[in-house]
N, CA, C and O atoms as CSV, one atom per row, in Angstrom:
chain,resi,resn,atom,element,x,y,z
A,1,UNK,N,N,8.208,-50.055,0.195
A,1,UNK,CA,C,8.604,-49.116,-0.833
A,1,UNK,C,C,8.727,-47.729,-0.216
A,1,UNK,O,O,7.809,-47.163,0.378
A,2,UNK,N,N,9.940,-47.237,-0.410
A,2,UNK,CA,C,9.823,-45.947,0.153
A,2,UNK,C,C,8.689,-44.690,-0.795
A,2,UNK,O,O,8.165,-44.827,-1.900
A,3,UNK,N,N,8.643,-43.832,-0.084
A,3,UNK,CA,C,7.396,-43.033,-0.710
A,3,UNK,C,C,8.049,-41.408,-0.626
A,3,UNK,O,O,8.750,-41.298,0.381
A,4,UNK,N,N,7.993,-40.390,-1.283
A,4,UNK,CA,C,8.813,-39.202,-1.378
A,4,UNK,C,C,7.562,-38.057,-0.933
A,4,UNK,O,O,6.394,-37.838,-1.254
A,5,UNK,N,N,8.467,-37.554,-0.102
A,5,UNK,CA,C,7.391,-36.108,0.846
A,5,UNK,C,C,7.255,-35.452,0.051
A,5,UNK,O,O,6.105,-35.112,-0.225
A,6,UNK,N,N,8.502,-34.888,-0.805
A,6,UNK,CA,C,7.743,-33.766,-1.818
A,6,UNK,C,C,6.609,-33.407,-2.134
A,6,UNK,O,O,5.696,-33.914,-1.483
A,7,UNK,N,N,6.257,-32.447,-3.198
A,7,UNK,CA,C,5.320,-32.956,-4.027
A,7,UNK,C,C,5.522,-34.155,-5.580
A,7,UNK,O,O,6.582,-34.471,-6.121
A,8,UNK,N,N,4.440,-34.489,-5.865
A,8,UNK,CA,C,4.708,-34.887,-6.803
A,8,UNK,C,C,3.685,-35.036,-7.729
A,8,UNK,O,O,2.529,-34.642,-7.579
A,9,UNK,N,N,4.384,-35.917,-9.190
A,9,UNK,CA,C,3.889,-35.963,-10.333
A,9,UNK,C,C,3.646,-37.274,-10.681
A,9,UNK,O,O,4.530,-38.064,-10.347
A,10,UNK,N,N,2.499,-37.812,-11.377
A,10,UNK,CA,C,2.737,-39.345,-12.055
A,10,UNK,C,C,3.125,-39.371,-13.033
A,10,UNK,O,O,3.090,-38.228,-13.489
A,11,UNK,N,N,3.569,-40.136,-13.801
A,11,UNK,CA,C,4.011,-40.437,-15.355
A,11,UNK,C,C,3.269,-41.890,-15.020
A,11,UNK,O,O,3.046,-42.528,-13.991
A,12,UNK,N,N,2.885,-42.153,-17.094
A,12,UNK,CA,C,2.701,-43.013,-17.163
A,12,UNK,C,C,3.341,-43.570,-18.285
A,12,UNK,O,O,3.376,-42.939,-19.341
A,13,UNK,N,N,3.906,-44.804,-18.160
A,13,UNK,CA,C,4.371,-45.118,-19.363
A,13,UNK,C,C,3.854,-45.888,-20.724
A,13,UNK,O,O,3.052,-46.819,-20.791
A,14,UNK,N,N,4.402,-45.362,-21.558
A,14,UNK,CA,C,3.632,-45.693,-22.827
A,14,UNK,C,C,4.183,-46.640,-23.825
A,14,UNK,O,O,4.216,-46.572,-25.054
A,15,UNK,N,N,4.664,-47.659,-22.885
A,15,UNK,CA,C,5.109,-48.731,-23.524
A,15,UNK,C,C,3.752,-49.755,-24.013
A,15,UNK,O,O,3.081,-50.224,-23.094
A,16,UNK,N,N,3.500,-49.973,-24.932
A,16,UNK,CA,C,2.587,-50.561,-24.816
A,16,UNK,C,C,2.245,-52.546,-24.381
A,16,UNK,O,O,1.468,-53.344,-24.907
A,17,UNK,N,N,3.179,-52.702,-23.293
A,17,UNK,CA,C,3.292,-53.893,-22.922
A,17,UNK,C,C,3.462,-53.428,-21.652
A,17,UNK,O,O,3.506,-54.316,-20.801
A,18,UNK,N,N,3.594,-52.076,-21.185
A,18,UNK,CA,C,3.847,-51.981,-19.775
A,18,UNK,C,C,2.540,-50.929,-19.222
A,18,UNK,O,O,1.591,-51.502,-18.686
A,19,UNK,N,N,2.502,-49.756,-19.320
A,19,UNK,CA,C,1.423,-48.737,-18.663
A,19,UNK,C,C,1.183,-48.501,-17.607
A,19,UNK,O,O,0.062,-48.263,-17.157
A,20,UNK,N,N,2.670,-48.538,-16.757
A,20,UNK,CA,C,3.053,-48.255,-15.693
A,20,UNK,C,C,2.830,-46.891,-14.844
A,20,UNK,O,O,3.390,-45.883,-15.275
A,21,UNK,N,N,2.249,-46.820,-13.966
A,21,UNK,CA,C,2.309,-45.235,-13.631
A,21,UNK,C,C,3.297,-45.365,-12.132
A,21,UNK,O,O,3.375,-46.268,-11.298
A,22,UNK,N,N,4.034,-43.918,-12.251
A,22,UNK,CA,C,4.888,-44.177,-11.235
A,22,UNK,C,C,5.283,-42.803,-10.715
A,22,UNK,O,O,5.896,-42.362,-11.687
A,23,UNK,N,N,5.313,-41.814,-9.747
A,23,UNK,CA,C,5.802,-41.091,-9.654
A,23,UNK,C,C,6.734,-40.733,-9.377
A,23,UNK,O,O,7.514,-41.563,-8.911
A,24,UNK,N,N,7.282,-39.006,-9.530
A,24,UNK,CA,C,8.632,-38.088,-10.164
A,24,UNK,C,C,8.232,-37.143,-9.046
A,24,UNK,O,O,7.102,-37.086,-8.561
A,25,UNK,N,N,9.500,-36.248,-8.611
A,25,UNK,CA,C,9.646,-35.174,-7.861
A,25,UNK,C,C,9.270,-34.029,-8.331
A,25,UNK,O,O,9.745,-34.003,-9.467
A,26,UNK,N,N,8.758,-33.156,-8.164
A,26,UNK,CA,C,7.843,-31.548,-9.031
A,26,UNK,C,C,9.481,-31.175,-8.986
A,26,UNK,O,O,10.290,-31.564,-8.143
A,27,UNK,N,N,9.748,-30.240,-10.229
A,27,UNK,CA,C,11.344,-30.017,-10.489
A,27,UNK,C,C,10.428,-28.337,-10.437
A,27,UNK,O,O,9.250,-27.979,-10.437
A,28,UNK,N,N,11.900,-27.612,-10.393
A,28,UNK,CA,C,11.271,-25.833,-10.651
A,28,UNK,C,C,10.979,-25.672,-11.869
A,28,UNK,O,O,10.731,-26.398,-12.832
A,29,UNK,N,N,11.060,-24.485,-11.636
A,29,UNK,CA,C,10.495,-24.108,-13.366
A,29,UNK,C,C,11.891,-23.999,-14.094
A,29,UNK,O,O,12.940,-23.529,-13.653
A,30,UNK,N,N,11.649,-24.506,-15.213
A,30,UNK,CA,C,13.118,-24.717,-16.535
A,30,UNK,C,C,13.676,-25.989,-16.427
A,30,UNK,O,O,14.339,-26.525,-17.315
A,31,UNK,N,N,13.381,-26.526,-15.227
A,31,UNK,CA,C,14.537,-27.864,-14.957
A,31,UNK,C,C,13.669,-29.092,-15.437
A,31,UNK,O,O,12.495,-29.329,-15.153
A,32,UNK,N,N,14.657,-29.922,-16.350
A,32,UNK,CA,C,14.192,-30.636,-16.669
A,32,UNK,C,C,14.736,-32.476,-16.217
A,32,UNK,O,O,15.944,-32.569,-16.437
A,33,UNK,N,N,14.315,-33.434,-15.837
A,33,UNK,CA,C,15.362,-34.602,-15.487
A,33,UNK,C,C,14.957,-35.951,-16.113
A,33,UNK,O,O,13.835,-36.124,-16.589
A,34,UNK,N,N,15.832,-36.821,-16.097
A,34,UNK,CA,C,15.157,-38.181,-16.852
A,34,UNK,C,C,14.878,-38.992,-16.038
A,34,UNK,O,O,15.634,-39.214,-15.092
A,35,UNK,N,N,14.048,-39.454,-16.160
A,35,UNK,CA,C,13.726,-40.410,-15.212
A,35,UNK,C,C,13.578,-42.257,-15.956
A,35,UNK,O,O,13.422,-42.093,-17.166
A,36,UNK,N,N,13.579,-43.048,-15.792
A,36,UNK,CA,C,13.330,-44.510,-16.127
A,36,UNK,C,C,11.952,-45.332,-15.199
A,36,UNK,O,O,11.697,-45.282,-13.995
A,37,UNK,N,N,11.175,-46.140,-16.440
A,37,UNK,CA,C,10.091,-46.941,-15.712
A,37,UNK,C,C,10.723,-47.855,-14.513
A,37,UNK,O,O,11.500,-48.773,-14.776
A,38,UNK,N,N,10.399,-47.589,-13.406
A,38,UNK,CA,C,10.598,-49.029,-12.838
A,38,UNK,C,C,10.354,-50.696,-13.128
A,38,UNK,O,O,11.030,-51.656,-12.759
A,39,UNK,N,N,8.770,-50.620,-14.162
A,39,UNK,CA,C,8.692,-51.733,-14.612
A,39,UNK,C,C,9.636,-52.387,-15.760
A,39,UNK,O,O,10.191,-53.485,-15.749
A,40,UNK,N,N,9.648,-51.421,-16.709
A,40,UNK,CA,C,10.136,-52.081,-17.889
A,40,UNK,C,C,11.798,-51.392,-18.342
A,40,UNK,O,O,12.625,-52.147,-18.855
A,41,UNK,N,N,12.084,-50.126,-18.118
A,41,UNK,CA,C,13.204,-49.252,-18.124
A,41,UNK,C,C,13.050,-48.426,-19.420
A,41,UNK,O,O,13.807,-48.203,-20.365
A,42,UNK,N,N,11.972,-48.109,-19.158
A,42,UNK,CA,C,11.712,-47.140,-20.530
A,42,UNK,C,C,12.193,-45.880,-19.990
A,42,UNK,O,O,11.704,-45.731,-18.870
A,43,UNK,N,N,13.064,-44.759,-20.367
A,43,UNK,CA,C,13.635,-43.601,-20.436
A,43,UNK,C,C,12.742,-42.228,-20.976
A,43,UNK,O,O,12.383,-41.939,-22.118
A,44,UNK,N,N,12.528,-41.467,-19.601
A,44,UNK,CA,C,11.568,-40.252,-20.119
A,44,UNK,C,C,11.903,-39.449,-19.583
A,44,UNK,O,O,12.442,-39.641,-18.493
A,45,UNK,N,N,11.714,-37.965,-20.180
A,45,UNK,CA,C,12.516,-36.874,-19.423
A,45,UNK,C,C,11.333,-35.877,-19.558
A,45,UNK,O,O,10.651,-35.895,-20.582
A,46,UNK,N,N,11.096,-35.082,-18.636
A,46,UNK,CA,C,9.826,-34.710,-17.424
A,46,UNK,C,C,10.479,-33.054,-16.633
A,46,UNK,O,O,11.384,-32.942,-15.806
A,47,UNK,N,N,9.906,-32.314,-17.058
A,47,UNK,CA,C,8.379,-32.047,-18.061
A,47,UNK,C,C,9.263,-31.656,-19.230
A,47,UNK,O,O,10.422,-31.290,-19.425
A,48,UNK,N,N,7.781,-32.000,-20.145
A,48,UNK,CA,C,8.148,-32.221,-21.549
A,48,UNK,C,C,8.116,-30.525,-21.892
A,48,UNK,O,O,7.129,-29.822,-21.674
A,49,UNK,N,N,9.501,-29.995,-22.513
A,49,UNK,CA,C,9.350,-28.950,-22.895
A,49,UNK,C,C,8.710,-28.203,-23.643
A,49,UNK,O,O,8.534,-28.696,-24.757
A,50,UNK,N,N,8.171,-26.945,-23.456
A,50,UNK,CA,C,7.013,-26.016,-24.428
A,50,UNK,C,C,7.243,-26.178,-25.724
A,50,UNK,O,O,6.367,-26.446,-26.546
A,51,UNK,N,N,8.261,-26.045,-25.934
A,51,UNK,CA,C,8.573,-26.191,-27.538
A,51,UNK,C,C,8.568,-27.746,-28.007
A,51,UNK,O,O,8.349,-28.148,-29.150
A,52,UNK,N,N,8.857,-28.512,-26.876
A,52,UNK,CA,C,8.709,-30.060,-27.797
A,52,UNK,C,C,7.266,-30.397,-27.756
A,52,UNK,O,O,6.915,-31.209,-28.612
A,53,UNK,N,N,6.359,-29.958,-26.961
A,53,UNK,CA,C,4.982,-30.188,-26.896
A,53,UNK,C,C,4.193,-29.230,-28.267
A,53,UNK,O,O,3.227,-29.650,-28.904
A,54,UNK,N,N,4.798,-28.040,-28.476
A,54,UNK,CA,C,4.345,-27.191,-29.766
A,54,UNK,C,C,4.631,-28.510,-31.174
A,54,UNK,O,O,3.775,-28.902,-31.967
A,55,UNK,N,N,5.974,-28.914,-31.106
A,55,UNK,CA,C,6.027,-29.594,-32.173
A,55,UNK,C,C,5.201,-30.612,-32.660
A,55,UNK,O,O,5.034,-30.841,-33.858
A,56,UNK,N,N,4.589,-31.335,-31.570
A,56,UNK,CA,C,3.923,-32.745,-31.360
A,56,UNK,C,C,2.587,-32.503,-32.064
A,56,UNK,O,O,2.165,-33.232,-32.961
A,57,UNK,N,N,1.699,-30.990,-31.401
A,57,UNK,CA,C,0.506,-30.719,-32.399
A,57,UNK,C,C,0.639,-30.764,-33.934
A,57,UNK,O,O,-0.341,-30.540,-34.645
């Protein structure tokens, strides 16, 4: 498996048949990208923005 020098981030996914953790490339600040589980192909986009995280409380 290749492995990425960057830095990086884990995600985990919250499928609840999968709970995959897998890591993502550290993006700058504002940028946002989607990424997909390798296990199952669940679709998540990283990092979750300030305002969509305000809404969630």
């Amino acid at each position: 498996m290749a492995r990425l020098v960057r830095p990086t981030w884990a995600i985990r996914c919250t499928q609840s048949g999968c709970k995959a953790l897998f890591e993502v490339a550290v993006l700058e600040d504002g940028k946002q990208q989607e990424v997909v589980c390798p296990n199952c192909g669940e679709h998540y986009v990283y990092p979750i923005a300030k305002e969509d995280e305000e809404r969630e409380d």
